[in-house]
PyMOL Python script that loads the backbone (N, CA, C, O; Angstrom):
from pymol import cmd

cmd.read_pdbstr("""\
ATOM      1  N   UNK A   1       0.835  -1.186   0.000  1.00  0.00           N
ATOM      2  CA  UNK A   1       0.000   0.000   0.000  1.00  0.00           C
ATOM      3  C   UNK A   1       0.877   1.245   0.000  1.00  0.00           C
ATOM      4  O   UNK A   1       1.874   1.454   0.691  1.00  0.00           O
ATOM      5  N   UNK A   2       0.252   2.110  -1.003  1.00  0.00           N
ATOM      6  CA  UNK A   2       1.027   3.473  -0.805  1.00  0.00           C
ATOM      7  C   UNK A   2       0.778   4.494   0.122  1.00  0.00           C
ATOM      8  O   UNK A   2      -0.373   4.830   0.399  1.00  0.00           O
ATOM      9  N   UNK A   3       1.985   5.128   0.731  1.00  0.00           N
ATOM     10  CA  UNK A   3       1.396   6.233   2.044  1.00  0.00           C
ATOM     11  C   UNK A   3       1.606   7.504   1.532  1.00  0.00           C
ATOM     12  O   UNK A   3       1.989   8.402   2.281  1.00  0.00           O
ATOM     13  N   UNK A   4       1.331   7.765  -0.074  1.00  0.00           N
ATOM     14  CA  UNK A   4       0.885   9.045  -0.429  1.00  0.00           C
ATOM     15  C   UNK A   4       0.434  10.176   0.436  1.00  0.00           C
ATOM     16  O   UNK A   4       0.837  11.338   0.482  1.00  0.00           O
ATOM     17  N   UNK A   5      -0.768   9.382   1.305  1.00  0.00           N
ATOM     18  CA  UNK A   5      -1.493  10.410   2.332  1.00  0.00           C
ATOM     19  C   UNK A   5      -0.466  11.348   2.952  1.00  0.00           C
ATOM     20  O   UNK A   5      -0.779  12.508   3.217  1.00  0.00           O
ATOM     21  N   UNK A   6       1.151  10.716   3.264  1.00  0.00           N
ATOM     22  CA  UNK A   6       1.445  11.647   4.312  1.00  0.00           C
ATOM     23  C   UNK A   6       2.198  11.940   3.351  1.00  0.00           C
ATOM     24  O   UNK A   6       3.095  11.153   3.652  1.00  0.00           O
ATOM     25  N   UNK A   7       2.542  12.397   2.502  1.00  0.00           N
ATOM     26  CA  UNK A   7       2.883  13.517   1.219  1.00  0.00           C
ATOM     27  C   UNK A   7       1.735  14.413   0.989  1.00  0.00           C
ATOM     28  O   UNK A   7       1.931  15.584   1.314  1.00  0.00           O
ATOM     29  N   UNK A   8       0.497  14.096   0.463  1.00  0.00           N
ATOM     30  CA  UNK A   8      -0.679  14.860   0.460  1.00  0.00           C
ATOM     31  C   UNK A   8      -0.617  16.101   2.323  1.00  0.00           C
ATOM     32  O   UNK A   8      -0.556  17.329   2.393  1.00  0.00           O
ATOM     33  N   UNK A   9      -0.666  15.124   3.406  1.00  0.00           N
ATOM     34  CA  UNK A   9      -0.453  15.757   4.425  1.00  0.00           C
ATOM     35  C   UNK A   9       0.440  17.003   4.880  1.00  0.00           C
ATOM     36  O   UNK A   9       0.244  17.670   5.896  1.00  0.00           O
ATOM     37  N   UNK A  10       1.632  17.226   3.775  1.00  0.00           N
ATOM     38  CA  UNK A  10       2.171  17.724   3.933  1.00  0.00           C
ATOM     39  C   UNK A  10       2.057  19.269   3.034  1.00  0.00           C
ATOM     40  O   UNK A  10       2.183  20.462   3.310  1.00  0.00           O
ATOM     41  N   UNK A  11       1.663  18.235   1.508  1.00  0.00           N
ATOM     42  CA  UNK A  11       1.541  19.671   0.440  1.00  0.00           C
ATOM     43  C   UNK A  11       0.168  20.553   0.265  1.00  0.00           C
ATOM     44  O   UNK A  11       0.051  21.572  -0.416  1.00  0.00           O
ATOM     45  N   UNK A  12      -1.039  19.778   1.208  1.00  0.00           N
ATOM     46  CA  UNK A  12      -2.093  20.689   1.100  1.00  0.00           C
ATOM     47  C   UNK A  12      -2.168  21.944   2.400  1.00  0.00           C
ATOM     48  O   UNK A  12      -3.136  22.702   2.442  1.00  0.00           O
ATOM     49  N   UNK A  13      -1.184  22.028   3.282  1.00  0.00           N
ATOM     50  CA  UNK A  13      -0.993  23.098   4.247  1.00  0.00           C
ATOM     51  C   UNK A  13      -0.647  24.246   3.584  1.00  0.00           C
ATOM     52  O   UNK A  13      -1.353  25.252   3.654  1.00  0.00           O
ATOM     53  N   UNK A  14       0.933  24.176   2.590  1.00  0.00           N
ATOM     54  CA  UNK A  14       1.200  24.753   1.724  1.00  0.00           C
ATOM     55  C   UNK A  14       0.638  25.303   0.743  1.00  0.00           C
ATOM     56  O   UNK A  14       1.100  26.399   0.428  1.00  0.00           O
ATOM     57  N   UNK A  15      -0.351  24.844   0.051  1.00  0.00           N
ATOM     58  CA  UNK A  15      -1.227  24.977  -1.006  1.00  0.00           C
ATOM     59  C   UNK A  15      -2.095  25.992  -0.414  1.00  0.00           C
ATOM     60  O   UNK A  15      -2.401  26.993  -1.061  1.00  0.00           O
ATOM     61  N   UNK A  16      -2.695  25.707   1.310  1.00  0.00           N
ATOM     62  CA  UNK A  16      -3.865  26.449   1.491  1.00  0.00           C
ATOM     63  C   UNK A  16      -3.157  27.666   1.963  1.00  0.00           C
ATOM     64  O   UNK A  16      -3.778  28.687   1.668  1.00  0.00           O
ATOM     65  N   UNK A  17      -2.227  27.839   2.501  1.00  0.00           N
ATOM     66  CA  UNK A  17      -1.010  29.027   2.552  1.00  0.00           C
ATOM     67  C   UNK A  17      -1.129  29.975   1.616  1.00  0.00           C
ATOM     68  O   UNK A  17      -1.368  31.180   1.692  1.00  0.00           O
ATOM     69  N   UNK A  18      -0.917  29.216   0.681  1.00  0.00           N
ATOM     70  CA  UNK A  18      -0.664  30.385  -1.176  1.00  0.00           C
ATOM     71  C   UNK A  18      -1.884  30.760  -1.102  1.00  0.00           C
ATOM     72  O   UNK A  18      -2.125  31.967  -1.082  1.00  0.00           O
ATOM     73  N   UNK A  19      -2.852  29.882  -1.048  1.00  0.00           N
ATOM     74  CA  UNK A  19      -4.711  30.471  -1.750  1.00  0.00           C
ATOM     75  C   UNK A  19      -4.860  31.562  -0.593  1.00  0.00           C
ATOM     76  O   UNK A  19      -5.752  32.270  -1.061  1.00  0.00           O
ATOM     77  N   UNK A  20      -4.552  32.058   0.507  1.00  0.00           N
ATOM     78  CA  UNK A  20      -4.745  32.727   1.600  1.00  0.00           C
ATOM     79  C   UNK A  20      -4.032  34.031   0.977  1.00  0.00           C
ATOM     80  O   UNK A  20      -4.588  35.076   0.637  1.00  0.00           O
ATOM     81  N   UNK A  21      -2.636  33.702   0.911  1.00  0.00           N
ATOM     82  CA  UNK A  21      -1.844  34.769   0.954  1.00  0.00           C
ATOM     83  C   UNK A  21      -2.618  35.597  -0.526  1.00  0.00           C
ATOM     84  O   UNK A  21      -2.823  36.811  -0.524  1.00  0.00           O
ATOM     85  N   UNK A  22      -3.067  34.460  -2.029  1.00  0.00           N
ATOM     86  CA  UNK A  22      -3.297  35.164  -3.422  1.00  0.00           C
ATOM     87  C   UNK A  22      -4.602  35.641  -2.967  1.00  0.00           C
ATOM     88  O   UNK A  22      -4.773  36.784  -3.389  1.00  0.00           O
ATOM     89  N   UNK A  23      -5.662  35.191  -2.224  1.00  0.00           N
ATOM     90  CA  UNK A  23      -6.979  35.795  -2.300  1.00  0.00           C
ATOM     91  C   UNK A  23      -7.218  36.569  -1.065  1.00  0.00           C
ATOM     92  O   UNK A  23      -8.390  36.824  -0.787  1.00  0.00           O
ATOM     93  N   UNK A  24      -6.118  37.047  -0.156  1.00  0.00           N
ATOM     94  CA  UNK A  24      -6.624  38.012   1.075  1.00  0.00           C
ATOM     95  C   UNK A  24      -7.512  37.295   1.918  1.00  0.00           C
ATOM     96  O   UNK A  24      -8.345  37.927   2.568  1.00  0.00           O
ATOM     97  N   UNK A  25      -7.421  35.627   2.021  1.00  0.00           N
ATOM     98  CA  UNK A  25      -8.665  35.081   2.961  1.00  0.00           C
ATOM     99  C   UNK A  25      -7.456  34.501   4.541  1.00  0.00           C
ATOM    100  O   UNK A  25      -6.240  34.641   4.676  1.00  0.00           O
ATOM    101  N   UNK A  26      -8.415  33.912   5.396  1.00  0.00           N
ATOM    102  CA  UNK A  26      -7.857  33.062   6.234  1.00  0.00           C
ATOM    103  C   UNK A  26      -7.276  31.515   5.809  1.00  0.00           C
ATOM    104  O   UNK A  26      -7.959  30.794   5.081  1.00  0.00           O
ATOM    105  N   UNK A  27      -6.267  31.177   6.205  1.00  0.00           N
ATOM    106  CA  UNK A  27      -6.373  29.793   5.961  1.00  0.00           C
ATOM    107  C   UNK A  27      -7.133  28.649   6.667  1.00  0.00           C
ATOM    108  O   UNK A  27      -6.836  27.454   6.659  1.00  0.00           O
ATOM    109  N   UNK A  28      -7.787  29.028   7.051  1.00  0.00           N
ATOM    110  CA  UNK A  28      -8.661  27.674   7.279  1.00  0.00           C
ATOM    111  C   UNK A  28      -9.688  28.072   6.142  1.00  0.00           C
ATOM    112  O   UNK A  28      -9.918  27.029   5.530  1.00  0.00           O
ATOM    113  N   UNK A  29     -10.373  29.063   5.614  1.00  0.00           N
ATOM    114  CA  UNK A  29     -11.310  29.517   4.127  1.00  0.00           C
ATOM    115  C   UNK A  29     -10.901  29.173   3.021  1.00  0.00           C
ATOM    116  O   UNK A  29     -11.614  28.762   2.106  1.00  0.00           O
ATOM    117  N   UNK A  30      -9.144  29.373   2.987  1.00  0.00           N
ATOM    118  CA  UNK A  30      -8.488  28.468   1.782  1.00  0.00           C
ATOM    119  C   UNK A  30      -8.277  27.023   1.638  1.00  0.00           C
ATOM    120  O   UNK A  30      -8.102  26.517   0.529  1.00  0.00           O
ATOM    121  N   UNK A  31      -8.290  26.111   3.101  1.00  0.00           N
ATOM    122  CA  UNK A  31      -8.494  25.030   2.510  1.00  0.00           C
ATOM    123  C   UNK A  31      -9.632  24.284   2.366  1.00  0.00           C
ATOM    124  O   UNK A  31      -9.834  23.096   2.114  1.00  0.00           O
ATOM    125  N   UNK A  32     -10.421  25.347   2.605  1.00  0.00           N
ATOM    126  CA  UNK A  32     -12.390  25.007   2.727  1.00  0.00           C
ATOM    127  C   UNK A  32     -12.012  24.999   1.740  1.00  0.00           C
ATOM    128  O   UNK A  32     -11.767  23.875   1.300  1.00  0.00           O
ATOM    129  N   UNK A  33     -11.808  25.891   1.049  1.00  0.00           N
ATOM    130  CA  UNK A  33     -11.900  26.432  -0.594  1.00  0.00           C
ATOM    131  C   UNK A  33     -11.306  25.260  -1.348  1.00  0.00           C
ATOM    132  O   UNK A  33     -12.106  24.683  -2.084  1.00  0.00           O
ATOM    133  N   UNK A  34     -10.301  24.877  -1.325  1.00  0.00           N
ATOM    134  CA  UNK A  34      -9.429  23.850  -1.919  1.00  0.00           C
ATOM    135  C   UNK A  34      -9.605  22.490  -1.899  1.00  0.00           C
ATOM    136  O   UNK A  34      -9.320  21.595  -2.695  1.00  0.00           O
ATOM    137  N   UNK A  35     -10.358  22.536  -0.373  1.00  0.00           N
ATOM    138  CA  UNK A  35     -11.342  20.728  -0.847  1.00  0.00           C
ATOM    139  C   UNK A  35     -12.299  20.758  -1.434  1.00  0.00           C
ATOM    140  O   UNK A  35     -12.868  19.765  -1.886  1.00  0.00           O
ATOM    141  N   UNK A  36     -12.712  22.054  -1.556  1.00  0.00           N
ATOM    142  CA  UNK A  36     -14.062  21.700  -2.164  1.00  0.00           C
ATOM    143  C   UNK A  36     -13.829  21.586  -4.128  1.00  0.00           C
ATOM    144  O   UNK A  36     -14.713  21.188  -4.886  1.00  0.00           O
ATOM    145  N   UNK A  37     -12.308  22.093  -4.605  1.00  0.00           N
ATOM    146  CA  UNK A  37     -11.789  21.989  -5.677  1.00  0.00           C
ATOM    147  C   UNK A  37     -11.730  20.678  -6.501  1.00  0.00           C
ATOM    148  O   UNK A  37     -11.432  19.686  -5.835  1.00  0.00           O
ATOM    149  N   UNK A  38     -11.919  20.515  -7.604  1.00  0.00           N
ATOM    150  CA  UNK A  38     -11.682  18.897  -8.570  1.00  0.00           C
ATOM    151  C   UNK A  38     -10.038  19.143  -8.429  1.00  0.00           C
ATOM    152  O   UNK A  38      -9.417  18.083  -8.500  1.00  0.00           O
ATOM    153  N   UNK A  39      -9.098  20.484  -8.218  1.00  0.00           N
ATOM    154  CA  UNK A  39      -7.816  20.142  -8.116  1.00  0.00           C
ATOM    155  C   UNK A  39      -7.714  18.975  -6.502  1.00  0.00           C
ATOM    156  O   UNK A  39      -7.051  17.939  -6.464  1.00  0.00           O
ATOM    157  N   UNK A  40      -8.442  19.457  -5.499  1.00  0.00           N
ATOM    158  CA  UNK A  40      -8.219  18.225  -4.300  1.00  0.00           C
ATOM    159  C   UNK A  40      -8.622  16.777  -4.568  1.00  0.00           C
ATOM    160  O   UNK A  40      -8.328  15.734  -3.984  1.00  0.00           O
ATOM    161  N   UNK A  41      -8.996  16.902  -5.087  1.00  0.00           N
ATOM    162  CA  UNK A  41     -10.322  15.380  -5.702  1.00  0.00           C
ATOM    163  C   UNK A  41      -8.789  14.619  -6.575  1.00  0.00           C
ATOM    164  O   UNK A  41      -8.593  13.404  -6.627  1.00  0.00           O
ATOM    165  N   UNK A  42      -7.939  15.590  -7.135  1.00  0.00           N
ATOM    166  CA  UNK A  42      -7.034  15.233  -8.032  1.00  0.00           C
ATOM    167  C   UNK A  42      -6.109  14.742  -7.348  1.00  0.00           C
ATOM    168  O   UNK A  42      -5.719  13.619  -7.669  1.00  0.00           O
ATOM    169  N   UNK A  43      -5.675  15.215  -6.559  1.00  0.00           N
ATOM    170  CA  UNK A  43      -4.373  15.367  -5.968  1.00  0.00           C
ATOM    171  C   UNK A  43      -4.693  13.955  -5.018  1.00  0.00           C
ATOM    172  O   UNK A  43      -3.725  13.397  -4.502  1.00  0.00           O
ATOM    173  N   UNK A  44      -5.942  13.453  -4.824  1.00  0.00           N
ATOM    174  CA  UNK A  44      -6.482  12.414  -3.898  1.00  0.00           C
ATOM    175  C   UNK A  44      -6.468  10.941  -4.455  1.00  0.00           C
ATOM    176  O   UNK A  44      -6.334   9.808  -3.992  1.00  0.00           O
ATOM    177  N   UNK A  45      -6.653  11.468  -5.561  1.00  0.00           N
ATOM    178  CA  UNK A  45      -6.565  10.222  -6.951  1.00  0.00           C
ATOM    179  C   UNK A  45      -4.845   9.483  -6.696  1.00  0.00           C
ATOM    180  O   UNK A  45      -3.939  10.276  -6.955  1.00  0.00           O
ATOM    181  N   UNK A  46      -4.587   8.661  -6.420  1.00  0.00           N
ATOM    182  CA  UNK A  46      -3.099   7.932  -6.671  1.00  0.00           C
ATOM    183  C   UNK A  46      -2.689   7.585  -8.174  1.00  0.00           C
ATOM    184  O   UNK A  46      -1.604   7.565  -8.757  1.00  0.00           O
ATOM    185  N   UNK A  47      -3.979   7.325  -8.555  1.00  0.00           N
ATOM    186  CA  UNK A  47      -3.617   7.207  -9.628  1.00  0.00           C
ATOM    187  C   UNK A  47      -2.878   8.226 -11.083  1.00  0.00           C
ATOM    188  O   UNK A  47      -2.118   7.731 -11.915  1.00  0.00           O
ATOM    189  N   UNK A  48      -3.385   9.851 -11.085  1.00  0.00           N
ATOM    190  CA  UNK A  48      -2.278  10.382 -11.750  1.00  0.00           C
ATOM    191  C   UNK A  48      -0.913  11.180 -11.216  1.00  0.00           C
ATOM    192  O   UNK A  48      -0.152  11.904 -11.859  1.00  0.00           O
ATOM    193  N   UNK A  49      -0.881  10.855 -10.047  1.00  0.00           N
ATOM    194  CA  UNK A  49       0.971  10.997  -9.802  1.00  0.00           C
ATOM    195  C   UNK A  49       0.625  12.383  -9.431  1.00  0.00           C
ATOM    196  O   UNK A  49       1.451  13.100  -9.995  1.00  0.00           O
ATOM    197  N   UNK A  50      -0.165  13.068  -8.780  1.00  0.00           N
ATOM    198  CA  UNK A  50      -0.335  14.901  -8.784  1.00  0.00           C
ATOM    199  C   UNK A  50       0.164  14.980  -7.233  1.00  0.00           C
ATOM    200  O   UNK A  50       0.427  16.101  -6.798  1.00  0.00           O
ATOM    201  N   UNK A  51       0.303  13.881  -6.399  1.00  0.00           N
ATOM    202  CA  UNK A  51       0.886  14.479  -4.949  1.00  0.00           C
ATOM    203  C   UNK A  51       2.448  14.058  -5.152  1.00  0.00           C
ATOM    204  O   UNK A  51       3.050  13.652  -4.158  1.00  0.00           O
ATOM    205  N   UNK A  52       3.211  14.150  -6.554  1.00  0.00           N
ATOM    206  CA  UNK A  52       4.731  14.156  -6.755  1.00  0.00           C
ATOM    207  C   UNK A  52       4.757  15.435  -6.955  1.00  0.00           C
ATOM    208  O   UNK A  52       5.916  15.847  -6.902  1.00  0.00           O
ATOM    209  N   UNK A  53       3.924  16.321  -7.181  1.00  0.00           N
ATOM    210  CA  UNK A  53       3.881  17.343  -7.353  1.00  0.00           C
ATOM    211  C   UNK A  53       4.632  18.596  -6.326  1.00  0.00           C
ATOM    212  O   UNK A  53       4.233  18.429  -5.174  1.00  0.00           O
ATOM    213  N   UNK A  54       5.508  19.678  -6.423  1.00  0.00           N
ATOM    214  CA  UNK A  54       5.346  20.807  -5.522  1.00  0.00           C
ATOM    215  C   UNK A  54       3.913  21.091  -5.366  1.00  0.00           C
ATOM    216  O   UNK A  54       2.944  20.885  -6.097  1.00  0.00           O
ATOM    217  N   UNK A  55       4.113  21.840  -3.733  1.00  0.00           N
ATOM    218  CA  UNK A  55       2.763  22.995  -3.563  1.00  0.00           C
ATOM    219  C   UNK A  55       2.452  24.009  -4.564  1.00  0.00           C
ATOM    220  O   UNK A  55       1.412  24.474  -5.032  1.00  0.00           O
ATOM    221  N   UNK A  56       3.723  24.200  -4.739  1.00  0.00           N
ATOM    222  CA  UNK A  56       4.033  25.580  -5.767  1.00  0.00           C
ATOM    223  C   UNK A  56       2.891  25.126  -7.317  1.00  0.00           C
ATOM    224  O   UNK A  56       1.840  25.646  -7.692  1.00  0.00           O
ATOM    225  N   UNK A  57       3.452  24.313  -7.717  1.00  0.00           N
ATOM    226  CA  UNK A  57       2.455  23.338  -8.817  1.00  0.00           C
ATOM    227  C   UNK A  57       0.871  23.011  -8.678  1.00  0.00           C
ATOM    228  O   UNK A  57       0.113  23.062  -9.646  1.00  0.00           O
ATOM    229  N   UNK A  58       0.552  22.750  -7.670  1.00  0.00           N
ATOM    230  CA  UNK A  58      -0.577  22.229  -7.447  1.00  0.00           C
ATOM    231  C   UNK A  58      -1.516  23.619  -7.069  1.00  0.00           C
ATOM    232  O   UNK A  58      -2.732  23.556  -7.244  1.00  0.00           O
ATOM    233  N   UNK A  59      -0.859  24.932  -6.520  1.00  0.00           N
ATOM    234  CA  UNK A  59      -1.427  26.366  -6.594  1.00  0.00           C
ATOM    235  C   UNK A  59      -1.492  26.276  -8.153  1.00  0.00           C
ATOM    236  O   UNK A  59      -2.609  26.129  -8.651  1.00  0.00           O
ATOM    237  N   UNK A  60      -0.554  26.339  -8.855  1.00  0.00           N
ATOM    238  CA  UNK A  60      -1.040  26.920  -9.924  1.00  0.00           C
ATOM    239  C   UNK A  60      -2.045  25.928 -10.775  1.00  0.00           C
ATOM    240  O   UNK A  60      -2.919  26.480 -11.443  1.00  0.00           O
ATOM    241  N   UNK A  61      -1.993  25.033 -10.780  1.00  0.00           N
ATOM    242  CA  UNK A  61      -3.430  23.996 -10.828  1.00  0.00           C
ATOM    243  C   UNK A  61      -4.593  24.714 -10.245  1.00  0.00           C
ATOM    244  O   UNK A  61      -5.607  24.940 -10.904  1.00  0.00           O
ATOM    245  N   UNK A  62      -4.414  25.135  -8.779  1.00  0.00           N
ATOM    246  CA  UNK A  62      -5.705  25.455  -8.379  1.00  0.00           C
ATOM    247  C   UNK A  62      -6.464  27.005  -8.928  1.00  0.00           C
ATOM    248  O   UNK A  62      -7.623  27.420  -8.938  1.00  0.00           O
ATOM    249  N   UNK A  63      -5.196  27.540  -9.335  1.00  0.00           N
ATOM    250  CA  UNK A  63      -5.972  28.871  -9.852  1.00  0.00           C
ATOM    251  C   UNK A  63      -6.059  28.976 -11.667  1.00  0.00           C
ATOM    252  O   UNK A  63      -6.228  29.978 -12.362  1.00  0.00           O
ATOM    253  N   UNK A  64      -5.890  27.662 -12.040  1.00  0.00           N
ATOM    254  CA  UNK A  64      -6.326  27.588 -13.543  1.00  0.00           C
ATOM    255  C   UNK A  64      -7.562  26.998 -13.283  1.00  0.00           C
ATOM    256  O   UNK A  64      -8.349  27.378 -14.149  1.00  0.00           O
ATOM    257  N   UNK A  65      -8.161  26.148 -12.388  1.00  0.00           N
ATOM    258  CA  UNK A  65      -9.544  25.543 -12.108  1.00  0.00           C
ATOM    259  C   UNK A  65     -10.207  27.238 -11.815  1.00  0.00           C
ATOM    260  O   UNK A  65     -11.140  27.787 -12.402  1.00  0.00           O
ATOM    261  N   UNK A  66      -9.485  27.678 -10.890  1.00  0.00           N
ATOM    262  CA  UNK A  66     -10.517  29.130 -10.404  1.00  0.00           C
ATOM    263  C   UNK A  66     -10.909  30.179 -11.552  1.00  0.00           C
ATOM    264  O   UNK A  66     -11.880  30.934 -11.599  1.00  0.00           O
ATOM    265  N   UNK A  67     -10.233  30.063 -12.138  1.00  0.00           N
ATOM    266  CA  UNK A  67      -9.822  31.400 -14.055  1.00  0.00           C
ATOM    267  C   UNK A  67     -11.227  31.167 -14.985  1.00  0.00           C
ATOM    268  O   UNK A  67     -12.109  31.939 -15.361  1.00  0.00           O
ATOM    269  N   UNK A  68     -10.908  29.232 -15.224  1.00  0.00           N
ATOM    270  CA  UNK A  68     -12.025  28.580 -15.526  1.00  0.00           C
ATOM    271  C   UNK A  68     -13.540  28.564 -15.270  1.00  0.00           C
ATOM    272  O   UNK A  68     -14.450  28.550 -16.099  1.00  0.00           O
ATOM    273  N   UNK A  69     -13.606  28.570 -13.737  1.00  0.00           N
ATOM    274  CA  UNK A  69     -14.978  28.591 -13.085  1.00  0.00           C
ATOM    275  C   UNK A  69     -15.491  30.037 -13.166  1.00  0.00           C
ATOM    276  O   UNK A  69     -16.696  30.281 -13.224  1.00  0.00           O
ATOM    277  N   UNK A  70     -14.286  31.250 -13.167  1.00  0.00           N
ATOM    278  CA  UNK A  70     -14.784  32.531 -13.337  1.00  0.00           C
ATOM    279  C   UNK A  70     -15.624  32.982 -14.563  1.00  0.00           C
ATOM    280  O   UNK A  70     -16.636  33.680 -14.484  1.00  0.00           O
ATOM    281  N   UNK A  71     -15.044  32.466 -15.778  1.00  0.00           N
ATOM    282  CA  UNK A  71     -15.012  32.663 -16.930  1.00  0.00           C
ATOM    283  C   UNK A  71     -16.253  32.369 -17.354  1.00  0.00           C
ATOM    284  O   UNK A  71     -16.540  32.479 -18.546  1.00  0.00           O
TER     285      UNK A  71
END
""", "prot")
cmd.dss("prot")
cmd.show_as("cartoon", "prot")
cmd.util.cbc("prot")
cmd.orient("prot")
């Protein structure tokens, strides 16, 4: 079994960090915000390799989903 989880554990703190610092919110609102994302749903998946990912990477994932949903 893979323990991805505690990689995931580590890069979604980070992730909800950036969405705080780019949108002026709290971080606990950014990682409301970020589970409720198909980028978290992604990153949850083992199957396409997205928690090999930087935080840095997986922000900018999350604000091409956000550009999208604006649009």
């Amino acid at each position: 079994m893979c323990e991805h989880y505690l990689i995931r554990a580590t890069i979604v703190p980070e992730v909800a960090k950036l969405i705080a610092q780019r949108f002026g919110i709290s971080e606990s609102e950014a990682l409301s915000r970020f589970y409720k994302s198909a980028t978290a749903q992604n990153l949850a998946d083992e199957e396409n390799g997205l928690y090999g990912q930087s935080a840095l990477f997986i922000f900018g994932q999350y604000l091409e989903e956000v550009a999208i949903r604006a649009a």
